[in-house]
Backbone as numpy.savetxt, mean C-alpha at the origin, in Angstrom:
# Nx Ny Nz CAx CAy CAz Cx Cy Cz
14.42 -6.69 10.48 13.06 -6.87 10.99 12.36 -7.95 10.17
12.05 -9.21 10.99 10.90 -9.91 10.15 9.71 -10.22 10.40
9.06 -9.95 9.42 7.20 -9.46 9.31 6.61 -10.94 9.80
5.82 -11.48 10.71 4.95 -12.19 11.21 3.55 -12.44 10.37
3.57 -12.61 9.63 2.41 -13.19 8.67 1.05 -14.10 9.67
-0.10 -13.91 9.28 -1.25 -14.55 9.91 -0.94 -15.96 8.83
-1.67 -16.67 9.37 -1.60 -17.57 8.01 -2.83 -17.97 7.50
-4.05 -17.08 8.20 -5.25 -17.29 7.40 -6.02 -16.54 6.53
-4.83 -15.38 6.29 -5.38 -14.15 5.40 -4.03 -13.92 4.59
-4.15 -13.63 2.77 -3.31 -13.68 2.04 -2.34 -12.63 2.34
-0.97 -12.68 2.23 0.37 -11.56 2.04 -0.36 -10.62 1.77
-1.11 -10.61 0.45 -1.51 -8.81 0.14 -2.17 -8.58 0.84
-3.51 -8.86 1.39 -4.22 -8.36 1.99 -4.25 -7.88 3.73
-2.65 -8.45 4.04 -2.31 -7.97 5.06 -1.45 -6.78 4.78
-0.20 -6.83 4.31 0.20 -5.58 3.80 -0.44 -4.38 3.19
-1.23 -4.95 2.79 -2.35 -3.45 1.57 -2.89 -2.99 3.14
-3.92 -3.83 4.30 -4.10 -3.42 5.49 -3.15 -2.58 6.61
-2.15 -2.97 6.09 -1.37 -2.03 7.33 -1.48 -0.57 6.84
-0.86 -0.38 5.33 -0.68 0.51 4.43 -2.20 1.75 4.84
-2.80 0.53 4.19 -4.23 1.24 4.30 -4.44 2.05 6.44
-4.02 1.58 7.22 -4.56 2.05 8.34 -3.30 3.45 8.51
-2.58 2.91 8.07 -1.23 4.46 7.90 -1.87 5.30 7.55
-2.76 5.03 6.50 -3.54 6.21 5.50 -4.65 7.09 6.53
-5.03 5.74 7.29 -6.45 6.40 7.68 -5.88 7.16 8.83
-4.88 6.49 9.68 -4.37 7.29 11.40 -3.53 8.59 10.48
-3.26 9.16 9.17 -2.80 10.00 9.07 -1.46 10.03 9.42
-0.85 8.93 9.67 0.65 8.41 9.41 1.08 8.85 8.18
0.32 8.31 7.20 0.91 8.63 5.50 -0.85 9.72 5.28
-0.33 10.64 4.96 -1.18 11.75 4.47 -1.02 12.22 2.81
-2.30 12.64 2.39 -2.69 13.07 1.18 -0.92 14.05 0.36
-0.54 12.54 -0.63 0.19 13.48 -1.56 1.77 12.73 -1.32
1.71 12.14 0.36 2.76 11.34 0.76 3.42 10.44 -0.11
4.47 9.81 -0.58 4.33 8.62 -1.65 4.77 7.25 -0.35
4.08 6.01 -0.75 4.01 4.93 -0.21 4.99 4.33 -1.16
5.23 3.13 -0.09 6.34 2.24 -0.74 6.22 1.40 -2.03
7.32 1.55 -2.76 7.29 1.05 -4.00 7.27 -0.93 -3.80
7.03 -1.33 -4.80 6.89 -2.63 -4.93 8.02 -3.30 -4.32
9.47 -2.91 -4.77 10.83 -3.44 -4.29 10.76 -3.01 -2.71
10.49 -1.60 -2.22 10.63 -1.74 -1.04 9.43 -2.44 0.16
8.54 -3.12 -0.42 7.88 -4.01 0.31 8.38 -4.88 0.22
8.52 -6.00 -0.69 9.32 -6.50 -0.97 10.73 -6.90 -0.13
11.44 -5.69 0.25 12.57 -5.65 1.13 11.78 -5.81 2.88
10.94 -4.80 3.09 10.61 -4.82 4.19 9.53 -5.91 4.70
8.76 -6.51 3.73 8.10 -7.46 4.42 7.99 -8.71 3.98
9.41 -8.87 2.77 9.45 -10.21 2.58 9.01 -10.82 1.36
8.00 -10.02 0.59 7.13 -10.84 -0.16 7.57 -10.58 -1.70
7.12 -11.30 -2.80 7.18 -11.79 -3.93 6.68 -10.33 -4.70
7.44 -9.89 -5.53 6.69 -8.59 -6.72 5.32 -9.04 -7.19
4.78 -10.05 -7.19 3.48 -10.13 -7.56 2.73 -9.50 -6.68
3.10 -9.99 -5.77 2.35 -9.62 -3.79 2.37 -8.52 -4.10
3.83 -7.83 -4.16 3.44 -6.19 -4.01 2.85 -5.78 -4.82
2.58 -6.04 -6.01 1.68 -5.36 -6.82 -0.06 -5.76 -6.71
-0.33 -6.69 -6.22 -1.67 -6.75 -5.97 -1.94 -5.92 -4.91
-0.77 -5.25 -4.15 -1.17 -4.13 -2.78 -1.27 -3.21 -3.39
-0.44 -2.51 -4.08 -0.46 -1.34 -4.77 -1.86 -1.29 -5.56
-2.53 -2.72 -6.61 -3.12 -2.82 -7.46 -4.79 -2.44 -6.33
-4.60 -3.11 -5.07 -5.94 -3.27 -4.51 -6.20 -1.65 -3.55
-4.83 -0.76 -3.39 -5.21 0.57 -2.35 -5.26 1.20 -3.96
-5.06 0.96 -5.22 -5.78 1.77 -6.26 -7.04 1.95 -6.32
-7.64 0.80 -6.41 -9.06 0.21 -6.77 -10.04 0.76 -5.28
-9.48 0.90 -4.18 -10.35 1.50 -3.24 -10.11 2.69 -3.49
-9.28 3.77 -3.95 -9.27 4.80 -4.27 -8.27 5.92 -3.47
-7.12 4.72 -2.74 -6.43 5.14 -1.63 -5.48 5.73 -1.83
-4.75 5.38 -3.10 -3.67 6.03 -3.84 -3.67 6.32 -5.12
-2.61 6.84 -5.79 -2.70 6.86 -7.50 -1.59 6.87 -7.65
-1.15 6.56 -8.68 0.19 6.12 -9.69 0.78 7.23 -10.71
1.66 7.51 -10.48 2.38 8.49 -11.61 3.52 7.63 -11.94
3.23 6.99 -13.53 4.15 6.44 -14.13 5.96 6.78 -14.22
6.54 5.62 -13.73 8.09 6.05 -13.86 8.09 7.36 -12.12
7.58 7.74 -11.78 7.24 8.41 -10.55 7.12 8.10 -9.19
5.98 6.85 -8.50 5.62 6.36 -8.03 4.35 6.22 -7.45
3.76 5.80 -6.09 2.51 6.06 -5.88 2.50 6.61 -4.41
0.98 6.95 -4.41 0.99 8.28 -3.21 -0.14 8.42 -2.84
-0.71 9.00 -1.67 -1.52 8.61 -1.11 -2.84 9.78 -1.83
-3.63 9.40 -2.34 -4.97 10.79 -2.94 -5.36 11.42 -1.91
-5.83 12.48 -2.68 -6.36 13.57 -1.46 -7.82 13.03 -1.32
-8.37 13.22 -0.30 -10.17 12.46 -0.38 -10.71 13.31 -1.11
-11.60 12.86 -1.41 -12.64 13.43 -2.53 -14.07 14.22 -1.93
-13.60 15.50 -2.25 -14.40 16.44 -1.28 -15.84 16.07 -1.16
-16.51 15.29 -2.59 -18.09 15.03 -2.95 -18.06 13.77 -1.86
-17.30 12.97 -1.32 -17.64 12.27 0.21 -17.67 10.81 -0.85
């Protein structure tokens, strides 16, 4: 399978977007683990930097969390809203 890139919006921020709408349609649900850096990487082509600014940017919105040597996974929402 090869991934179709826009070419007016960066690699991460399309991948972190797909990721991110999995999260929201409840595709990938609270606790699920999301793909590691290598397997984006495999599946959509892009550079370990790329994947880590996806991983780095669904942190920072609060979409996932990281368990070192473990991987990452989707958070449960935060009941206070």
């Amino acid at each position: 399978m090869t991934f179709e890139f826009a070419d007016d919006e960066p690699r991460w921020t399309q991948v972190a977007g797909i990721i991110r709408r999995q999260i929201e349609s409840g595709e990938l649900r609270p606790g699920d683990k999301i793909p590691s850096v290598v397997r984006l990487q495999e599946t959509y082509g892009i550079s370990t930097s790329t994947g880590q600014k996806v991983h780095r940017a669904l942190r920072s919105e609060g979409l996932i969390r990281t368990q070192s040597g473990m991987g990452s996974y989707v958070k449960r929402p935060d009941p206070s809203g």
